[in-house]
C-alpha positions as CSV (number, residue, x, y, z in Angstrom):
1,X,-2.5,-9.1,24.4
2,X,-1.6,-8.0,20.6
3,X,-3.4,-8.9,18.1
4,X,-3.2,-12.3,16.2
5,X,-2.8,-13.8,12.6
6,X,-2.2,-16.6,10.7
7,X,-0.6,-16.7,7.6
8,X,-0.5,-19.7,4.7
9,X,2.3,-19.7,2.7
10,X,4.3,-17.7,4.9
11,X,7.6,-19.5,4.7
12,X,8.8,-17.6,1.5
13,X,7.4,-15.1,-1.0
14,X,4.4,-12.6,-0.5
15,X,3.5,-14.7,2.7
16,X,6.5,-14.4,4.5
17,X,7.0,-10.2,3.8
18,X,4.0,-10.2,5.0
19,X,4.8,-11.7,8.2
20,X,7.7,-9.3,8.5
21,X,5.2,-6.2,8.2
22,X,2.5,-7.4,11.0
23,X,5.5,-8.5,13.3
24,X,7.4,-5.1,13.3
25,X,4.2,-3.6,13.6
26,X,3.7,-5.6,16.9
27,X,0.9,-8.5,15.9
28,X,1.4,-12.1,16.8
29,X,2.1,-14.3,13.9
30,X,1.4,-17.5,13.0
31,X,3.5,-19.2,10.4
32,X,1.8,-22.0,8.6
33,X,3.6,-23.6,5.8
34,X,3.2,-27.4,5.0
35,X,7.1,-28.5,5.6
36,X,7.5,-28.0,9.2
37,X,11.2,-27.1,9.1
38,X,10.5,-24.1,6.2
39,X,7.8,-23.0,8.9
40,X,10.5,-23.0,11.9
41,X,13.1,-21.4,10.3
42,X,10.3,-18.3,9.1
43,X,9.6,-18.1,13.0
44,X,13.3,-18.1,14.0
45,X,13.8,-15.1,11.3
46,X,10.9,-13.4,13.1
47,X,11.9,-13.7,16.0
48,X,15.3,-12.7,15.8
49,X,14.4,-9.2,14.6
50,X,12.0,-8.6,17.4
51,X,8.8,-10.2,16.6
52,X,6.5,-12.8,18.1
53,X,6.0,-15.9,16.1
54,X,5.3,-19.7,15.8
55,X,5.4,-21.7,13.4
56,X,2.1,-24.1,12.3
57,X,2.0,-27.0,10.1
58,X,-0.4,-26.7,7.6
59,X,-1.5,-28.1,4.4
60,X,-4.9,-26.3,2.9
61,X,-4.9,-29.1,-0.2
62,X,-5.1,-32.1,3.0
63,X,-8.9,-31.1,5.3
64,X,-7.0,-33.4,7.8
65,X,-3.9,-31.3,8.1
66,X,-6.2,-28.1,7.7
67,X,-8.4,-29.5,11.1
68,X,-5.0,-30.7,12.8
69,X,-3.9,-26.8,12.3
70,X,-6.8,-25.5,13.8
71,X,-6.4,-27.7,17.0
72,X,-3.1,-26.6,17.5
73,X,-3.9,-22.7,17.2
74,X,-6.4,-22.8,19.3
75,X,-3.8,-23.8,21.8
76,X,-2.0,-21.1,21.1
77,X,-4.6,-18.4,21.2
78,X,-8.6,-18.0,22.4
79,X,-8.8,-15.5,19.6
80,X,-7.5,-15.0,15.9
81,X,-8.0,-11.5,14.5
82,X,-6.9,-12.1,10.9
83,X,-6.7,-14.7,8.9
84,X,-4.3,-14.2,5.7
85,X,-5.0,-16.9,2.9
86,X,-1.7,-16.9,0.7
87,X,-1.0,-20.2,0.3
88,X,-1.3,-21.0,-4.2
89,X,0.0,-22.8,-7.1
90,X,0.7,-21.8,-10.3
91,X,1.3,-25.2,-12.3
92,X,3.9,-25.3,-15.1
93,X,1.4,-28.0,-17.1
94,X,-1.4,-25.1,-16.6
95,X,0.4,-23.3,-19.4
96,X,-0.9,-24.1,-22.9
97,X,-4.2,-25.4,-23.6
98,X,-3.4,-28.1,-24.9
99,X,-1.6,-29.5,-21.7
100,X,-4.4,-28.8,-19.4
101,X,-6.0,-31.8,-18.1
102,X,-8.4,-33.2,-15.4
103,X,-5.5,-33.5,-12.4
104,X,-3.9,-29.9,-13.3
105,X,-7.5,-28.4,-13.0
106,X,-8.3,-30.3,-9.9
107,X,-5.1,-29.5,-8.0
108,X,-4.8,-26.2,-8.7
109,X,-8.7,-25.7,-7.4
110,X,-8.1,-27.6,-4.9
111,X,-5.2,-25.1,-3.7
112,X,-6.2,-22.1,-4.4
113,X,-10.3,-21.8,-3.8
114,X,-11.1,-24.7,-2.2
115,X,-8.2,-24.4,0.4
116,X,-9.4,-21.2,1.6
117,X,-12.9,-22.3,1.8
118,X,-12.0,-25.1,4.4
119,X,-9.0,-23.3,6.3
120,X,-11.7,-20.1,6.7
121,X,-14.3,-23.2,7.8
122,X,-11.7,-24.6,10.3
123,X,-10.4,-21.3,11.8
124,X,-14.1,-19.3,12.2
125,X,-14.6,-20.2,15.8
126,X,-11.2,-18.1,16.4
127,X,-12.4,-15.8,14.2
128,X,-15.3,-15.1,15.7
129,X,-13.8,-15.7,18.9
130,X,-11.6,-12.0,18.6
131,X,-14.9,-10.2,17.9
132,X,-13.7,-8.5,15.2
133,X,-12.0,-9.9,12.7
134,X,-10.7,-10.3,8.9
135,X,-10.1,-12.9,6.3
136,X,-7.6,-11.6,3.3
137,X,-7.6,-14.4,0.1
138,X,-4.8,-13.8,-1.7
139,X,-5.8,-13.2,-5.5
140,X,-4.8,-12.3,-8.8
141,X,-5.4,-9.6,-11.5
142,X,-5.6,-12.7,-13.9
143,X,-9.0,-13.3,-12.2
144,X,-10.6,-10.4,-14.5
145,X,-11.9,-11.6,-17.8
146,X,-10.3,-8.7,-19.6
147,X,-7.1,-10.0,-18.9
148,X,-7.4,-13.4,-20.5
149,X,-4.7,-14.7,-22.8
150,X,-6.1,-18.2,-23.4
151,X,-3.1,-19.7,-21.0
152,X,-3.1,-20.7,-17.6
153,X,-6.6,-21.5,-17.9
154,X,-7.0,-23.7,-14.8
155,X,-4.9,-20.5,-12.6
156,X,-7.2,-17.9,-13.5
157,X,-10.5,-20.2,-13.3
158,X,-9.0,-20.9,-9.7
159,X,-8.6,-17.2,-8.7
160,X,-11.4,-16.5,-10.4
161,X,-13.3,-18.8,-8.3
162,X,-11.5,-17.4,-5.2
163,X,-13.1,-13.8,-5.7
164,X,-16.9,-15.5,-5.9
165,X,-15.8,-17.1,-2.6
166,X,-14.7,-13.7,-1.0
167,X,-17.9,-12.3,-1.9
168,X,-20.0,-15.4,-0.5
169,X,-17.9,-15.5,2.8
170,X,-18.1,-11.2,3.1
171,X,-22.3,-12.2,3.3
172,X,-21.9,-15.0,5.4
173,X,-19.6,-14.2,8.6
174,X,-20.4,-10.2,8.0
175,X,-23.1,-10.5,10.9
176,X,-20.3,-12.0,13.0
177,X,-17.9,-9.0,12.3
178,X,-15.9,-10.8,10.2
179,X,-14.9,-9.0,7.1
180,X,-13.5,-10.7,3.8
181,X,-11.7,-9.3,1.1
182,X,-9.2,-10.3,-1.5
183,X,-6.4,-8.8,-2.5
184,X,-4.6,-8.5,-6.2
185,X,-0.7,-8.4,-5.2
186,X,0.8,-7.7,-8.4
187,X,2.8,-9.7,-10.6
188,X,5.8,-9.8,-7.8
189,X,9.6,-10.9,-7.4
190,X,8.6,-14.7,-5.9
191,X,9.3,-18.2,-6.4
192,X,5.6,-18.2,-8.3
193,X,6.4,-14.5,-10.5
194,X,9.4,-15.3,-11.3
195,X,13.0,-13.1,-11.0
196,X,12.2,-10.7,-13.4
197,X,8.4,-9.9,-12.6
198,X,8.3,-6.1,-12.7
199,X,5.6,-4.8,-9.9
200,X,7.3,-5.0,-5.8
201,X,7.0,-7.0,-3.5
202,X,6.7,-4.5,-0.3
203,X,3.8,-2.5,-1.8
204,X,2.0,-5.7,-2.4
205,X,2.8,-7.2,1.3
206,X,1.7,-3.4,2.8
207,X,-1.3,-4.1,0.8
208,X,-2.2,-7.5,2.7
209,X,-1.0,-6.3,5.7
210,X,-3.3,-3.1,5.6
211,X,-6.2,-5.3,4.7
212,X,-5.6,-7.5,7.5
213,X,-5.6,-4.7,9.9
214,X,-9.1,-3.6,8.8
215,X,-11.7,-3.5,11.8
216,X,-14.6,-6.4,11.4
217,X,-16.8,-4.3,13.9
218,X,-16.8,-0.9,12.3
219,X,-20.4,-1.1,10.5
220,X,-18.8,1.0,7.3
221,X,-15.8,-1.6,7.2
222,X,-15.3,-2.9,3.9
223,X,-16.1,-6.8,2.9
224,X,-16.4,-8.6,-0.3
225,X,-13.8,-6.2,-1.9
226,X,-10.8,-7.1,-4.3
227,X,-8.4,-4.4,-3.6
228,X,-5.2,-3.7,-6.0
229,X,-1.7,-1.8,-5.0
230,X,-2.6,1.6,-3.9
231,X,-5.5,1.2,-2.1
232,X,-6.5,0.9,1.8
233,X,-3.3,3.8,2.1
234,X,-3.6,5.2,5.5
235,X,-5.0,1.9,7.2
């Protein structure tokens, strides 16, 4: 059997190119994306150029939907070798300071560090059920101190937060070969970057891709790392 991954977010954007890239290469690939219809059409696409997909509906702001999800792959599979976590926001209201409140902090948290906390929670038993496996969290250069601007506060507190999870989650599931690493895609071509954002969207998909395909049970494997557009060339 090929190998195995689920995607959040993969219905448009970074997610879905993604999906294109481990498809064509031959994996199996889960599309999760909260509106069920956006999901099914992604799979359809996949499908029709070759690949193996199915779509799965998932919410990582809703725990319910997140442990719903989880039922339904492990019906699908015994064993899930990479786990991509792409799903974000990036909140119009997050822009000046002065708009910032309580509910544009919380959501944006809530989506972007929290939601991979419990989706990696939910899916570890598969995880550890394909003995060797990986976990991508989808970050952003914005995360680094050195590239604050004093807007979008609650966005880079969020991915900022995301990397600290990476490197708690690397310790944690490393004994049970499961590697974690976050990725910095860019400022890309998306719905979130905008049209005119000037770095490209297939170097930053290759980039995911090549970190999901990194081996959990090679002892010299890399976990707890942010990589950036240019590394991991060759894996």
């Amino acid at each position: 059997m090929g190998r195995c991954a689920l995607i959040t977010g993969a219905n448009r954007g970074l997610g879905r190119r993604t999906a294109e890239l481990l498809a064509d290469q031959g994996w199996r690939v889960l599309v999760g994306a909260r509106r069920r219809t956006a999901g099914e059409e992604t799979a359809r696409a996949l499908r029709a150029r070759g690949g193996d997909a199915a779509h799965v509906t998932i919410d990582v702001a809703d725990p319910d939907s997140i442990g719903t999800a989880a039922r339904t792959v492990r019906e699908m599979t015994e064993g899930l070798d990479a786990l991509v976590n792409n799903a974000g926001v990036f909140l119009p209201a997050d822009l000046h300071l002065s708009q910032v409140d309580a509910e544009v902090c919380a959501r944006t948290l809530c989506v972007n560090a929290v939601g991979p906390l419990l989706v990696t929670q939910a899916f570890r038993p598969l995880l550890r059920a394909a003995g060797a496996a990986c976990v991508v969290n989808v970050s952003s250069s914005d995360a680094r101190p050195e590239r604050a601007t004093g807007e979008h506060i609650g966005y880079r507190m969020s991915k900022a937060a995301l990397n600290t999870l990476t490197a708690n989650l690397a310790v944690a599931l490393r004994p049970e070969n499961i590697l974690v690493n976050a990725v910095e895609p860019g400022w890309i071509p998306t719905d979130m970057g905008g049209p005119d954002a000037p770095d490209d969207l297939d170097e930053a998909a290759r980039l995911v891709a090549r970190a999901a395909r990194l081996h959990g049970a090679a002892a010299d494997a890399p976990t707890g790392r942010v990589f950036r557009v240019g590394d991991l060339e060759g894996c």
